[in-house]
NUVEXDREN-172475 format. One record per residue: residue in one letter; x, y, z of N, C-alpha, C in turn. Coordinates in steps of 0.05 Angstrom, whole numbers. Example, Ala and Ser with C-alpha at 12.3 -4.5 7.8 and 13.67 -1.06 7.14 Angstrom:
<sites>
['A',[264,-114,156],[246,-90,156],[264,-66,156]]
['S',[257,-45,142],[273,-21,143],[258,1,157]]
</sites>
This chain:
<sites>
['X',[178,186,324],[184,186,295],[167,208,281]]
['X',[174,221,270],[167,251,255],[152,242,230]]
['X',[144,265,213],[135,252,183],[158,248,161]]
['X',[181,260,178],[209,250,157],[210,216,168]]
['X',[214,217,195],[213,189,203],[200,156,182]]
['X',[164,170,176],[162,155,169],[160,140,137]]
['X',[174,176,126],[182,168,101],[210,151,98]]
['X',[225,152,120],[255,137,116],[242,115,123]]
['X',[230,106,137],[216,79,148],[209,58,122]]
['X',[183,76,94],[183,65,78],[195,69,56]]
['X',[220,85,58],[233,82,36],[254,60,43]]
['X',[260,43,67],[272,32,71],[260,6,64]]
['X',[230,0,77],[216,-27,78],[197,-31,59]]
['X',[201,-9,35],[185,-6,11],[193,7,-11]]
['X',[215,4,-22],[224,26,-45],[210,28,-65]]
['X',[193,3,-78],[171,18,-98],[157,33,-95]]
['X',[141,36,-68],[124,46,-70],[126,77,-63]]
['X',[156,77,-40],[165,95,-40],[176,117,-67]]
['X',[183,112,-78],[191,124,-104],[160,131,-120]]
['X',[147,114,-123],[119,124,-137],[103,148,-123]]
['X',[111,149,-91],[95,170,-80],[108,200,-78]]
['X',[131,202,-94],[171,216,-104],[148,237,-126]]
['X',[111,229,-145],[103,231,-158],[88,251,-152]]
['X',[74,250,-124],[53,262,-109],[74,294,-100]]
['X',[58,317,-113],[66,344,-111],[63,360,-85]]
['X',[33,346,-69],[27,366,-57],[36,350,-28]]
['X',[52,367,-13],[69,360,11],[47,346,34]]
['X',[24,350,32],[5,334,50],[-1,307,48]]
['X',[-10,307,18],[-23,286,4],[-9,271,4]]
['X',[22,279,3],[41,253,-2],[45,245,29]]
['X',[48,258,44],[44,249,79],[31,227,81]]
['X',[1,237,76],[-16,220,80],[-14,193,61]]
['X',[-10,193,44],[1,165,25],[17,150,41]]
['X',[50,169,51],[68,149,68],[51,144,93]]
['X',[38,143,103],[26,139,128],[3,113,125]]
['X',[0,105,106],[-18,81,99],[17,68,90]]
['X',[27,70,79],[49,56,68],[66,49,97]]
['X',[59,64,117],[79,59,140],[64,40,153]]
['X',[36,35,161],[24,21,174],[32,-6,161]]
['X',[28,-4,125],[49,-39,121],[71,-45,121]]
['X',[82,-32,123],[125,-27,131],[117,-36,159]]
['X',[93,-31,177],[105,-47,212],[89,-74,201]]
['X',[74,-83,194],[50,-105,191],[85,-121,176]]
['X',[91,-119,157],[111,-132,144],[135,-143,162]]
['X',[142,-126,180],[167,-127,191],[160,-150,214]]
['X',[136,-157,222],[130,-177,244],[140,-201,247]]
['X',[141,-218,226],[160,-241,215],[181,-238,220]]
['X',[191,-223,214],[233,-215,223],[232,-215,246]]
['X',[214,-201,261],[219,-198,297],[219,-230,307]]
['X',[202,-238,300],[194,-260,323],[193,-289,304]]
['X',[203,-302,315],[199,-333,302],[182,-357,299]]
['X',[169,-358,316],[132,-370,315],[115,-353,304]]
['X',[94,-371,298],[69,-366,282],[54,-355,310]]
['X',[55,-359,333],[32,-345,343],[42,-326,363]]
['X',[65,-321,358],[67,-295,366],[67,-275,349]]
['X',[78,-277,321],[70,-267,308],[40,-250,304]]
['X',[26,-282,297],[-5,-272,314],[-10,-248,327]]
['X',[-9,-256,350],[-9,-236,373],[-5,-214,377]]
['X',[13,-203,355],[29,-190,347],[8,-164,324]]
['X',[-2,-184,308],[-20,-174,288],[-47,-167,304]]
['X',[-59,-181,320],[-86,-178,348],[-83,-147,355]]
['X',[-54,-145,360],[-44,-117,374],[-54,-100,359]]
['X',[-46,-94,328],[-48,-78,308],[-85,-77,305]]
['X',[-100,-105,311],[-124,-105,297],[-139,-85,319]]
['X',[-121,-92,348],[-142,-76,369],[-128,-46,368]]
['X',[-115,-38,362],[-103,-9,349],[-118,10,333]]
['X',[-134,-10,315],[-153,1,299],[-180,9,304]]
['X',[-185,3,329],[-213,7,347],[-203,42,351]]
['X',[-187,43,357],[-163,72,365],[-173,92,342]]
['X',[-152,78,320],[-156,90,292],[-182,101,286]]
['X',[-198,82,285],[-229,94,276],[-243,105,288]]
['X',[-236,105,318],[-259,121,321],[-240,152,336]]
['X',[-219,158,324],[-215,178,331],[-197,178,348]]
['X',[-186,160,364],[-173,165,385],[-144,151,385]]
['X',[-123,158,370],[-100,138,370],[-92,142,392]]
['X',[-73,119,398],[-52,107,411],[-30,132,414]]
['X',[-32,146,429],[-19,172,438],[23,158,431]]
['X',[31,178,426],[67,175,423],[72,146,405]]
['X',[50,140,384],[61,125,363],[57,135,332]]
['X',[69,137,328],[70,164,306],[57,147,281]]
['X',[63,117,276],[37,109,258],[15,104,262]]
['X',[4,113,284],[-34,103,295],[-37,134,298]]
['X',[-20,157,292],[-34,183,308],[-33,194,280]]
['X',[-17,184,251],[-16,195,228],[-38,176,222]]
['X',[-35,152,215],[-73,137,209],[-85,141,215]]
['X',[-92,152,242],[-119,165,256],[-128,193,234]]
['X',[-100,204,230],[-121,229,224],[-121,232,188]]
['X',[-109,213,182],[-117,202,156],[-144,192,145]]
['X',[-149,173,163],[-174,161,165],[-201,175,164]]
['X',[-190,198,178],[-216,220,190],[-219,232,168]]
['X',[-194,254,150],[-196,269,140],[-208,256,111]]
['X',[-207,229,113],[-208,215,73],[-231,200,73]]
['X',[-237,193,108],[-267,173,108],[-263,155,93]]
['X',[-234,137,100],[-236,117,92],[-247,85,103]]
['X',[-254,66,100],[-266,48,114],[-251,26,127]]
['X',[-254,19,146],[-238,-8,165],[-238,-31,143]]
['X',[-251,-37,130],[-249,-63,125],[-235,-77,109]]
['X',[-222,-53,87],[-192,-61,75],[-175,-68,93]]
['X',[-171,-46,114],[-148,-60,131],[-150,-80,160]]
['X',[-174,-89,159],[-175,-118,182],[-170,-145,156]]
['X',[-173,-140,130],[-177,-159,111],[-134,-161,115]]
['X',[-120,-140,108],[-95,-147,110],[-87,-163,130]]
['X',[-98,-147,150],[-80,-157,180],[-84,-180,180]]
['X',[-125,-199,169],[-120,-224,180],[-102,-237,147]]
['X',[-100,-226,125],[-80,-250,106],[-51,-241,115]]
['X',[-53,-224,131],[-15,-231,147],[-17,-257,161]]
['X',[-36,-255,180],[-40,-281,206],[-38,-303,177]]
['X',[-56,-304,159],[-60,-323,147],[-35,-342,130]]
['X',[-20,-310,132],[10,-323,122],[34,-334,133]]
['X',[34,-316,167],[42,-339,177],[38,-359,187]]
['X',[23,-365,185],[5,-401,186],[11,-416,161]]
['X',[16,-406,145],[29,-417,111],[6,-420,96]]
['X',[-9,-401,97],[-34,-396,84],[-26,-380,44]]
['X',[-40,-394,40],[-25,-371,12],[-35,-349,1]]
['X',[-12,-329,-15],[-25,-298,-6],[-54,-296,-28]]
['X',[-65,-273,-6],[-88,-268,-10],[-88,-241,-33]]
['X',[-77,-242,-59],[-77,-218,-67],[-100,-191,-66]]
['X',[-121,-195,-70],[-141,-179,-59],[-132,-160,-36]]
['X',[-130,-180,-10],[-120,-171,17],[-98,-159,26]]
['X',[-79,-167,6],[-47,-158,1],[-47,-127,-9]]
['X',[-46,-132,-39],[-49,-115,-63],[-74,-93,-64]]
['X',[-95,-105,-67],[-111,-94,-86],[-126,-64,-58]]
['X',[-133,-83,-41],[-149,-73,-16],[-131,-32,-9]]
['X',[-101,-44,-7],[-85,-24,-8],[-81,-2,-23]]
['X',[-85,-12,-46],[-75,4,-74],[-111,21,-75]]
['X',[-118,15,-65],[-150,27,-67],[-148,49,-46]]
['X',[-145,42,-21],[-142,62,10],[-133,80,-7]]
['X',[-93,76,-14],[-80,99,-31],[-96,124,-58]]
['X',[-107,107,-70],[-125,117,-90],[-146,135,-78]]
['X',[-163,126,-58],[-180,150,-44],[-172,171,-26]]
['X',[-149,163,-22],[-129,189,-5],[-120,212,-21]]
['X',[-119,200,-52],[-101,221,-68],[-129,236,-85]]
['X',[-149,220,-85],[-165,222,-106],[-197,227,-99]]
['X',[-193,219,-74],[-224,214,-58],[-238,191,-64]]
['X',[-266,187,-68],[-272,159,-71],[-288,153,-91]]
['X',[-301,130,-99],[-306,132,-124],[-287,117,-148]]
['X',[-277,110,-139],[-245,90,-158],[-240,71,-154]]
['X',[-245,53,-137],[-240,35,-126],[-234,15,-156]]
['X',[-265,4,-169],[-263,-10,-189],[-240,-9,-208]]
['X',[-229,16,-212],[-211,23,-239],[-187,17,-234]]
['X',[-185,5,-203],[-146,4,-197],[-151,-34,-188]]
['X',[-171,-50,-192],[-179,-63,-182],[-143,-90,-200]]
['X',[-149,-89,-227],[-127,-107,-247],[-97,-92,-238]]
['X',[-103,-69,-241],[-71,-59,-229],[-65,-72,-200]]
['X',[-79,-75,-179],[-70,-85,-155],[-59,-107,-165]]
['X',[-85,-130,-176],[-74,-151,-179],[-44,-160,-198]]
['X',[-45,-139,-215],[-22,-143,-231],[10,-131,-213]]
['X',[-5,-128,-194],[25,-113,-168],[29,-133,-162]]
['X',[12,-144,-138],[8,-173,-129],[30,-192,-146]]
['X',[16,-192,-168],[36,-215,-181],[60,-212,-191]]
['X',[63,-188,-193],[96,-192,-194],[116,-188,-166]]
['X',[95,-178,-150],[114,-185,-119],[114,-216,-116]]
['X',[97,-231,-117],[110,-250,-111],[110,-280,-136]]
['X',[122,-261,-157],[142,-278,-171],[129,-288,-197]]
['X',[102,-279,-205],[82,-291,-227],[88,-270,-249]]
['X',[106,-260,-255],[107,-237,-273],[99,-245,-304]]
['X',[88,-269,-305],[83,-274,-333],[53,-271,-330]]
['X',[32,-274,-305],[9,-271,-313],[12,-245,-303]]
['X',[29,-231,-282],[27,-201,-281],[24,-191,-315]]
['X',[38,-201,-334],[45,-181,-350],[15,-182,-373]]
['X',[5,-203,-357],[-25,-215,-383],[-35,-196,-375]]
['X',[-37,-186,-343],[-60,-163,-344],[-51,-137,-350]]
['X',[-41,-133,-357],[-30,-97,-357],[-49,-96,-386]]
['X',[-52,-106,-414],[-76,-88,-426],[-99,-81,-404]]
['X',[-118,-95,-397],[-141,-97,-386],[-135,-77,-363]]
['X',[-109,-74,-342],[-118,-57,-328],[-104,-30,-339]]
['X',[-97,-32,-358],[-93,-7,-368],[-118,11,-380]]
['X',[-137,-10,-388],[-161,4,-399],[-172,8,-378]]
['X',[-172,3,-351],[-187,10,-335],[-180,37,-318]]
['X',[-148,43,-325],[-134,63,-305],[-144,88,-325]]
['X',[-154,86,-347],[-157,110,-368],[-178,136,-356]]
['X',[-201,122,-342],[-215,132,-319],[-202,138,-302]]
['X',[-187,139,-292],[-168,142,-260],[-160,175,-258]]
['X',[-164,192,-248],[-160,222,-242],[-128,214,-245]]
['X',[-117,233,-253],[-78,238,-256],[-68,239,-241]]
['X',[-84,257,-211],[-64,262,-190],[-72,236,-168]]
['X',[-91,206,-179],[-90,182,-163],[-70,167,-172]]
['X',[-48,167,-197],[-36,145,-214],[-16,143,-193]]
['X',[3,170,-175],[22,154,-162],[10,136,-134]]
['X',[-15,120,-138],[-20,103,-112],[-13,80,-135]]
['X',[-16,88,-166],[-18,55,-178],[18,48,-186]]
['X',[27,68,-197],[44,72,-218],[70,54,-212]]
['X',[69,43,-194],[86,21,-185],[80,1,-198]]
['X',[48,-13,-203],[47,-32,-212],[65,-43,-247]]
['X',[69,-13,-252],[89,-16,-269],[111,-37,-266]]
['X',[123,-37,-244],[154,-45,-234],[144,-79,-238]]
['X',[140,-94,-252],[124,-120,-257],[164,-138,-241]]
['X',[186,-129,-243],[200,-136,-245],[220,-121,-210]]
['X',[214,-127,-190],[217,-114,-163],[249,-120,-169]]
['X',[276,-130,-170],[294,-140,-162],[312,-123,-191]]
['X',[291,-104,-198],[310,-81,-225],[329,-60,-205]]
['X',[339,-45,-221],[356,-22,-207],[352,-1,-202]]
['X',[360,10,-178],[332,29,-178],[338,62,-200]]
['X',[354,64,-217],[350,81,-232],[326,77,-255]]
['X',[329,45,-264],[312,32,-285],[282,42,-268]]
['X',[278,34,-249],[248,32,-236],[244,61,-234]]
['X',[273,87,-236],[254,118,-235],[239,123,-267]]
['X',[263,111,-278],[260,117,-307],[230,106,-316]]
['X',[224,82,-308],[190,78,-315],[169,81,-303]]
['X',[182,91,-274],[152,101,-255],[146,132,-278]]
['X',[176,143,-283],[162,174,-299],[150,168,-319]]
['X',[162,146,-344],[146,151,-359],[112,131,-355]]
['X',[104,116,-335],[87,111,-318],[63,125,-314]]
['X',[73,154,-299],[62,177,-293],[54,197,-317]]
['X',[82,192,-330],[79,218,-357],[55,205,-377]]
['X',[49,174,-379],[32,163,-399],[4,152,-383]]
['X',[-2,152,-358],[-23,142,-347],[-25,111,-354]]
['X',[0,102,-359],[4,76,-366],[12,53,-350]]
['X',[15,29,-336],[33,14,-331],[46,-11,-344]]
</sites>
């Protein structure tokens, strides 16, 4: 699978986020964005494959011992999302511990654990933010994750309580980091997707969500 590959991948198993990264100019940067976005397009799709909780599991173990790979340099040769994370990882110095925190609130979900927004949302939306932006941001996209979080799964009334508060926080946020946030806009996932271009731009155009 190519780097077109793994943009069809998450434009398929992620259209918000896919479309917000539609934002990112420079042909690398946006690579590297889909390439964190692809690693949760396979983490996501595990549940559909298999029907128990502990294979599932097992499933996620795979991905956690993958990451021993990832970090220290050495992917998983002819898998085109551990050999694009690998050299993501390297070039942005980003840290493991966002993403062992996802893998285990996947496990945790299929066990019927309930979601861990932090682990889901926020942990992610941060990786993205230091890829586009470098590091140093973390704090300022911290209410925007959570206000993602909650309208993925279905709270869009306290999603919508936070958008002042993390809007005053995104005011700090460099311009060319907003398309890791600018989704959190989409408070409403099940819109059309012309409606969702129309406010990721003006999203982007206002540093707003």
């Amino acid at each position: 699978m190519s780097g077109t590959g793994l943009d069809a991948q998450v434009r398929a198993a992620d259209t918000d986020r896919w479309l917000s990264s539609r934002f990112v100019t420079d042909p690398r940067a946006r690579a590297d964005l889909i390439a964190l976005y692809a690693l949760e397009a396979e983490l996501l799709a595990i549940p559909t494959r298999v029907t128990q909780p502990l294979l599932a599991e097992m499933r996620y173990v795979w991905w956690c011992e993958q990451l021993d790979g990832v970090f220290a340099g050495t992917a998983r040769k002819g898998h085109p999302v551990l050999e694009a994370l690998t050299d993501v990882v390297a070039r942005h110095g980003l840290g493991r511990a966002p993403f062992d925190a996802l893998i285990a609130a996947h496990v945790g979900r299929v066990h019927g654990e309930p979601h861990d927004l932090d682990a889901f949302y926020v942990g992610p939306m941060q990786a993205a933010v230091q890829v586009l932006a470098g590091p140093g941001h973390q704090d300022r996209v911290v209410a925007a994750g959570r206000m993602w979080g909650l309208g993925q799964v279905g709270r869009t009334d306290e999603a919508r309580a936070l958008r002042a508060s993390a809007n005053v926080a995104l005011k700090a946020l460099p311009a060319e980091a907003f398309p890791a946030v600018a989704h959190a806009a989409l408070v409403r996932s099940d819109a059309p997707d012309p409606v969702k271009r129309l406010r990721l731009t003006w999203s982007v155009a206002t540093g707003r969500i």
